[in-house]
N, C-alpha and C positions, 0 to 999 in steps of 0.2 A: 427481469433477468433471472434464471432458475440458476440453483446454487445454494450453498451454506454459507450464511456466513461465520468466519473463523474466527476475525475479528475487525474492530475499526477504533480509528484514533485520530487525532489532528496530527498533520504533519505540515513543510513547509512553513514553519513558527505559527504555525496557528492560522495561515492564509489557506488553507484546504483541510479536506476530511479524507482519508484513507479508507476503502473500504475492501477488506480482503475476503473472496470467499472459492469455495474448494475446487472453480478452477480460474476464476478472472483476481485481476485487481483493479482496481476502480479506486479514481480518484474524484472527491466531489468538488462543487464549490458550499463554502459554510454557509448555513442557514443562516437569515436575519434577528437577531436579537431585540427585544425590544429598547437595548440602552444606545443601538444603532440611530433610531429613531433621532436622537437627540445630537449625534455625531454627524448624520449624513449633510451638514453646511459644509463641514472642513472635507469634504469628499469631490476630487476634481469631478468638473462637468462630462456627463455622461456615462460616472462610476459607482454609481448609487448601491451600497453595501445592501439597500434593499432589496433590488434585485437579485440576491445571489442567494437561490433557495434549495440548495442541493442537486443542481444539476450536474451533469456529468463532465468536466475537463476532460479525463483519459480511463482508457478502458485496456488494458493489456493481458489477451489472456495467456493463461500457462503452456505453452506448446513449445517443442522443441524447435530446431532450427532449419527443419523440413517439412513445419506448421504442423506436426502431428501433437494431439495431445497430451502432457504428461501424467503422470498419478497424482492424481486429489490431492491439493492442498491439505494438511490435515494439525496445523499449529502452526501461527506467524508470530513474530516479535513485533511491535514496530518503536523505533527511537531515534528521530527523526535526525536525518536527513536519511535512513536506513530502516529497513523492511527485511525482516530475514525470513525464509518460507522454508517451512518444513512436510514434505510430501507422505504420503501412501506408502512411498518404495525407499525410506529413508534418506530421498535424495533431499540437494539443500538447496534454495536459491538465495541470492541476493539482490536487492533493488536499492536504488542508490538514486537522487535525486537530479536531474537536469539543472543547470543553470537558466530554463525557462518557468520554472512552477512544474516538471513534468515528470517521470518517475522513470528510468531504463532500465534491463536489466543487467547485472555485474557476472560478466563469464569465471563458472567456478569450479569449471574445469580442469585448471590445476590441481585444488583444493582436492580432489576426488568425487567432489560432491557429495557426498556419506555425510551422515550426519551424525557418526560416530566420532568425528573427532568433537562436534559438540556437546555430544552425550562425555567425554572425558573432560572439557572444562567447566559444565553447567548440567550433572545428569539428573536434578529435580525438573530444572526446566524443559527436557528432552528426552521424558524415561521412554522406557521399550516398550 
């Protein structure tokens, strides 16, 4: 998949891997651990935490609501159950998690979408 990534983090408590970059978001599933290994009895039949090796859950890219593209991703937060993107064009989005394991995104529309009001409550986190 071409792209930067911006960043990535576990989200969903720790049951997925987030992975943001300059124009998708992508959700994984987490790698197997080797203390898995010794866990996967207590794992219902046919859910073996083994098999779960970073494959892709969801993929949502950045496009507007005419599927045109928006300007690069270019700095994300994430703190889960929340994904905040910050673009190219100083626009903002937000992603907010499904009651399924899945990631939507939150209309911010109102907000202005600027991401100047962010830059006034946190401007280390979101300088110019």
């Amino acid at each position: 998949m071409p792209g930067t990534t911006i960043g990535a983090g576990p989200i969903f408590q720790g049951t997925a891997i987030l992975h943001v970059m300059s124009g998708t978001i992508r959700v994984l599933e987490p790698g197997a651990s080797p203390l898995l290994h010794f866990t996967a009895s207590c794992v219902p039949h046919g859910k073996s935490p083994l098999t779960q090796d970073g494959t892709e859950r969801q993929s949502i890219k950045d496009t507007d609501n005419n599927n045109n593209p928006r300007a690069k991703i270019r700095a994300c937060s994430i703190c889960d159950p929340y994904v905040l993107i910050v673009r190219e064009d100083d626009t903002i989005g937000l992603f907010i998690e499904t009651e399924r394991g899945k990631m939507r995104r939150k209309d911010m529309s109102p907000m202005g979408e600027k991401v100047w009001i962010l830059r006034t409550l946190s401007p280390s986190i979101f300088p110019r």
